[in-house]
N, C-alpha and C positions, 0 to 999 in steps of 0.2 A: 385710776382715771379710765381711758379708752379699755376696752374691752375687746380682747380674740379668741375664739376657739377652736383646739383644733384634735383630732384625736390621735392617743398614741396606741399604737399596739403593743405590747410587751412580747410578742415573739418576733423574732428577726425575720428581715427581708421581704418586709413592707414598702415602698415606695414614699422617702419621708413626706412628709408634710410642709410646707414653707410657711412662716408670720411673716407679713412686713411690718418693721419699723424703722425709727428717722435715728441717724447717728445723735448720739449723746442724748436719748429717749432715758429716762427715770423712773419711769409712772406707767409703762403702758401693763392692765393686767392680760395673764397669758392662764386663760383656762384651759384645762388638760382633760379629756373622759379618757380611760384605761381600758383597753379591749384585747380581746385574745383571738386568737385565729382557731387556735388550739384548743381551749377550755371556755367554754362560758362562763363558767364559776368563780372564776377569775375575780379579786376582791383583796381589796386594801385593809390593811389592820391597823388599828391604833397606837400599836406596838415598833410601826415602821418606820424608817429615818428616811431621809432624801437627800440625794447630791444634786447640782444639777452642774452640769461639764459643756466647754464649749471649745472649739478651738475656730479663732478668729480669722479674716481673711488675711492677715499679716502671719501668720502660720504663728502666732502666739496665743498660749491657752489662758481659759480661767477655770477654778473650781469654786462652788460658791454652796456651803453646807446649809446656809440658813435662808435660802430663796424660795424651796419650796416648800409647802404646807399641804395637809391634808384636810377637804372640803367634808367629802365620804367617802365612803367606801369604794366610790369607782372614778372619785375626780383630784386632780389635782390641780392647784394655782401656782404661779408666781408673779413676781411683779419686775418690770428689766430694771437692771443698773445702768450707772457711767461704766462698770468694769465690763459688763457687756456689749454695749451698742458703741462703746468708744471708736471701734475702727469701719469702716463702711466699704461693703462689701458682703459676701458670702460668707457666717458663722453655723459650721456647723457643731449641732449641739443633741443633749440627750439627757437621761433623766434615769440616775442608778437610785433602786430602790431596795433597801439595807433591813435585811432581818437575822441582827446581832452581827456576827460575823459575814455571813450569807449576802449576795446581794445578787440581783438581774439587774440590766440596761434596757430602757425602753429602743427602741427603732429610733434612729437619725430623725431630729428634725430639724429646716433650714430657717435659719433666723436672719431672714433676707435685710440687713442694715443699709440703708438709701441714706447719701448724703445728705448731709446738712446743710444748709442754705447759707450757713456761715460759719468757716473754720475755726476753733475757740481762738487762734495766736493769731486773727486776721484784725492789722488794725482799720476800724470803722471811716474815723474822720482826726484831722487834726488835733481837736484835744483829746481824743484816744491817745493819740501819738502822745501830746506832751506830758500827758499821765502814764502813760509808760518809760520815757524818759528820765522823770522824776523819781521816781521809784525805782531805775536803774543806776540812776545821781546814787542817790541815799546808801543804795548796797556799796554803792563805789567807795564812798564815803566812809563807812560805818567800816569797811575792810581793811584801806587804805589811811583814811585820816583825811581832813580836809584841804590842805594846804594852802590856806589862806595866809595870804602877802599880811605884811605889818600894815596895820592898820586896819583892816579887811576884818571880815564875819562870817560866821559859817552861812547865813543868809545869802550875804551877797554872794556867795560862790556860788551856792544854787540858782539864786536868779541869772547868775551872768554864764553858767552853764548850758542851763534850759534855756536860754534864751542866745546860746551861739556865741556869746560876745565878750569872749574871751578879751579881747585887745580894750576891752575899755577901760581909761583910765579909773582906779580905784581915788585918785583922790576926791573926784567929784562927789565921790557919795562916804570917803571916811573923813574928808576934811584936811589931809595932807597936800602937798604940792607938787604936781609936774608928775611925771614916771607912768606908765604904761606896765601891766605885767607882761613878757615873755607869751608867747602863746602856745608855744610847744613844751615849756618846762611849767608852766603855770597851773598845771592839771593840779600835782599835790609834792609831795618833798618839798625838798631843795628848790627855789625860785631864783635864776639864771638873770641878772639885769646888767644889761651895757654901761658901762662907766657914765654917759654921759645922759642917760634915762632913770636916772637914782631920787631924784628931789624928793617924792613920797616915801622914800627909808635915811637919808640926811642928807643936807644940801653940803657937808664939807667931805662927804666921803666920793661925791663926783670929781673935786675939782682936786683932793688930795690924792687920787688913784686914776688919771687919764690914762686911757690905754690897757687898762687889767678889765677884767670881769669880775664884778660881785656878784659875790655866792651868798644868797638867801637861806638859811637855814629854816627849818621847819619851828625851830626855835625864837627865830625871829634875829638871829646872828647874824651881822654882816663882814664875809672876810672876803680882802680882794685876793685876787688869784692871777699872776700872769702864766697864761698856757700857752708849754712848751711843746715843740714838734718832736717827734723821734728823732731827729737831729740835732738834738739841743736848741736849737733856735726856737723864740719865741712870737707870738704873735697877738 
C-alpha cells in the first residue's frame, strides 16, 4: 500500500533515520537504498539472506526472517506487520544482512509507531458490548456446563444471561409453575431453591419439606437438605 523511503547505511554510526507509522499498520511498504560511508562499491548479492530485528517500545523484541526481500543490488523492501507496529511508541529496529554464516547489521532505524485511534480491546457501542458478552457466556459455558434448572434450555440461559435477568421466573417460558431460580447459585451446578419457591421442579416437594432447602442437581435431582450450624443446630 502507502509507500516510505528511507536510506540505510551499512557502516555504523550514522544518525538513524525514522518511518512513521499508525499502531496495528499491516501494509505500509518500507523501501530501503543501502549506502556506505566507507566503500562505494558496496552491493547486494543474490546469494544474501535478511533479518529484520526490532525491539519495541514495551522493551519487547521481534525477529522476522521472511520481511525482507531483495529489490537490486542496492535496495531493499519490506512490508510492517501486527507483530511490528503492535505496540505504540518508539521501535527501534535494523536490518542483518547474512552471507552463509557471515553477517553485518545495517545502522539503527526508528520505526516511530503513533497510536491508534482505536485500542483493538476497546468496546465501540452497546452491541459490541453484548457480542462480547455472548461470546464470553459460551466459553463459560462450554468450560463449565450450562446449568440449566429442570425445565430450562441451554437457549434460555443465554438469553436470560445476556440479558441480566437472571431472577426471571423459568416457568413462563418452559411451561412449569411458580419458582424463580436462585440468582447467586443459578449461574451453573447445583441450583439452590427455597422450600417454598419449588412449584417449577414439584408442587409436593414444597409442601413435604417446609423449612429445609433443595438441592438442584445438575442432573435434575431434587434432595432436601436441612443445614446445620457448627453447633449442631439447624436452620
Amino acid at each position: 500500500m502507502f509507500g516510505q523511503e528511507i536510506s540505510l547505511d551499512v557502516t555504523p554510526g550514522g544518525v538513524p533515520p525514522v518511518i512513521n507509522v499508525t499502531q496495528y499498520d499491516t501494509a505500509r511498504e518500507i523501501k530501503i537504498t543501502l549506502s556506505s560511508r566507507t566503500s562505494a562499491s558496496f552491493s547486494l548479492s543474490s546469494s544474501y539472506t535478511y533479518e529484520l530485528r526490532g525491539t519495541r517500545a514495551n522493551k519487547t523484541g521481534f525477529i522476522d526472517t521472511e520481511a525482507v526481500s531483495m529489490v537490486d543490488t542496492r535496495t531493499l523492501i519490506f512490508t510492517t506487520t501486527g507483530t511490528m507496529t503492535s505496540i505504540a511508541g518508539e521501535c527501534r529496529c535494523g536490518i542483518l544482512i547474512f552471507d552463509g554464516d557471515e553477517h553485518i547489521e545495517t545502522i539503527n532505524f526508528i520505526m516511530q509507531v503513533h497510536k491508534s485511534s482505536l485500542d483493538l480491546d476497546t468496546i465501540v457501542n452497546s452491541d459490541d458490548f453484548r457480542d462480547l458478552l455472548d461470546i464470553a457466556i459460551g466459553e463459560y459455558i462450554a468450560q463449565h456446563g450450562t446449568g440449566v434448572p429442570p425445565g430450562g434450555t441451554t437457549d434460555q440461559v443465554l438469553k436470560k444471561r445476556s440479558n441480566n435477568d437472571l431472577d426471571t421466573e423459568w416457568a413462563d417460558e418452559s411451561g412449569g409453575g411458580g419458582g424463580a431460580v436462585n440468582s447467586v447459585n443459578g449461574q451453573t451446578g447445583n441450583v439452590v431453591l427455597n422450600a417454598v419457591d419449588v412449584g417449577s421442579v414439584a408442587s409436593n416437594q414444597g409442601t413435604a419439606n417446609t423449612g429445609k432447602f433443595l438441592v438442584v442437581g445438575s442432573d435434575g435431582i431434587v434432595t432436601p437438605v436441612t443445614m446445620q450450624t457448627w453447633q449442631g443446630g439447624s436452620y
